[in-house]
matplotlib code that plots the C-alpha trace (Angstrom):
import matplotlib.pyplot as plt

x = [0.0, 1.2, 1.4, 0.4, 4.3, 4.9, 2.1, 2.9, 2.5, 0.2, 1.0, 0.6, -2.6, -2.0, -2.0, -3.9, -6.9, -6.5, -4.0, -5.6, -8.7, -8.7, -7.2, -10.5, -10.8, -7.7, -7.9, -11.1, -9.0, -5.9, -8.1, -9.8, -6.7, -5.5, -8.9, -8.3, -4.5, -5.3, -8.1, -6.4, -3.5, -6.0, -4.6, -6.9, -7.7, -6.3, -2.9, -2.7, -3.6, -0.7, 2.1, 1.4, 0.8, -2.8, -6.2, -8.9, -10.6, -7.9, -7.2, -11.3, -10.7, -8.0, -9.7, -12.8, -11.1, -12.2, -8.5, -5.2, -2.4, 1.4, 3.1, 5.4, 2.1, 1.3, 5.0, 4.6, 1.7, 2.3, 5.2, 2.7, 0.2, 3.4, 3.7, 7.5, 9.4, 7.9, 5.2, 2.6, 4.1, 5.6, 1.9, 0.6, 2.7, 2.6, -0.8, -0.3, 1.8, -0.8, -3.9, -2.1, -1.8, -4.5, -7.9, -8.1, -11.3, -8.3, -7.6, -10.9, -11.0, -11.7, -14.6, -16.4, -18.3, -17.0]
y = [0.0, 3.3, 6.0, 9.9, 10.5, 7.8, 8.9, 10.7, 14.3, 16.0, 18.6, 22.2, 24.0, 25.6, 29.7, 30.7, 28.0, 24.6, 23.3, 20.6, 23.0, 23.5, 26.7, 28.7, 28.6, 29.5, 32.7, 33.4, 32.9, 34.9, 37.7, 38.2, 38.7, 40.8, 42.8, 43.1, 43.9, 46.5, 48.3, 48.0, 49.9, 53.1, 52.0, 53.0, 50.5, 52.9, 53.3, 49.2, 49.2, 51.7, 49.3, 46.4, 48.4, 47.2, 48.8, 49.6, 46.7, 44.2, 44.7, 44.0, 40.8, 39.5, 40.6, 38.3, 35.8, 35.5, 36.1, 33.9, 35.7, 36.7, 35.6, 39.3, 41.3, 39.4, 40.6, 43.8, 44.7, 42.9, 44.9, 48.3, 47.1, 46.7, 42.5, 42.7, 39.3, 36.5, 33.6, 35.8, 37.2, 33.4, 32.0, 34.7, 33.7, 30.2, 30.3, 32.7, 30.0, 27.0, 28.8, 28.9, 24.7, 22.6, 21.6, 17.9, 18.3, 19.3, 15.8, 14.8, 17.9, 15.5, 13.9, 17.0, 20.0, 23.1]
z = [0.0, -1.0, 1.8, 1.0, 0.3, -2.2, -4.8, -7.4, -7.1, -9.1, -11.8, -11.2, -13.0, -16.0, -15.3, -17.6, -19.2, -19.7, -22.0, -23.6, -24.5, -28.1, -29.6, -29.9, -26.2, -26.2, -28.3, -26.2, -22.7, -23.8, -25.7, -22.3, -20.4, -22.6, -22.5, -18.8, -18.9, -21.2, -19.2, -16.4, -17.8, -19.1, -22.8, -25.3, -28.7, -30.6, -28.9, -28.2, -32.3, -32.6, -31.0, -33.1, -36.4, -36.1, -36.0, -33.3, -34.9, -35.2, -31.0, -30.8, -32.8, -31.2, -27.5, -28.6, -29.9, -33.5, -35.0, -34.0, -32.5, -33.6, -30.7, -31.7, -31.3, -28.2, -26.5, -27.6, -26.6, -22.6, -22.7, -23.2, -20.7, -18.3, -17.7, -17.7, -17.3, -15.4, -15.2, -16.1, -19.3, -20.2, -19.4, -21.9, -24.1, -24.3, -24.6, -27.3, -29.3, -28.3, -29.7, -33.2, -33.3, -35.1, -33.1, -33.3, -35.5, -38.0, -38.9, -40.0, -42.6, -45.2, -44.3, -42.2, -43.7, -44.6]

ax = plt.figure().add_subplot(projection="3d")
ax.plot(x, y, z, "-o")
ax.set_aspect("equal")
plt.show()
């Protein structure tokens, strides 16, 4: 019989979302963060939109979601909303890169409808 110390430890939480959530949740959990970061900072859409040599509307798009994210975009604007170096930022981040990779729907593209 295995005492409390001998199991096997469980792993830490992911900061930010679930990993093994698809990338749309994804975009939707890091576009909401970065909603929040932003308004918390007093950072207009127009000045975020500035940074990234975006538009008002592309910062909307990427805050709800509907568009994935350049992982340079993502830096530059945590960098504006002042999330310097650390587990936030590298959370952000890798969540950033995961939202980019294929859903697992992606392999039955042949046979599902467009």
């Amino acid at each position: 019989m295995l005492s409390p110390e001998d199991s096997a430890p469980e792993s830490p939480q992911p900061l930010y979302g679930p990993h093994s959530a698809g990338p749309t949740v994804q975009r939707l959990v890091l576009g909401g963060h970065l909603r929040r970061l932003r308004e918390d900072a007093g950072i207009t859409t127009e000045r975020a939109a500035l940074v990234i040599r975006g538009s008002h509307s592309k910062i909307s798009r990427m805050e709800h979601g509907r568009v994935a994210f350049k992982e340079r975009d993502i830096s530059d604007l945590l960098t504006l909303y002042g999330v310097g170096p650390g587990d936030e930022r590298e959370a952000l981040l890798r969540l950033a890169r995961e939202s980019g990779t294929p859903g697992w729907w992606q392999r039955y593209s042949d046979i599902l409808p467009h």
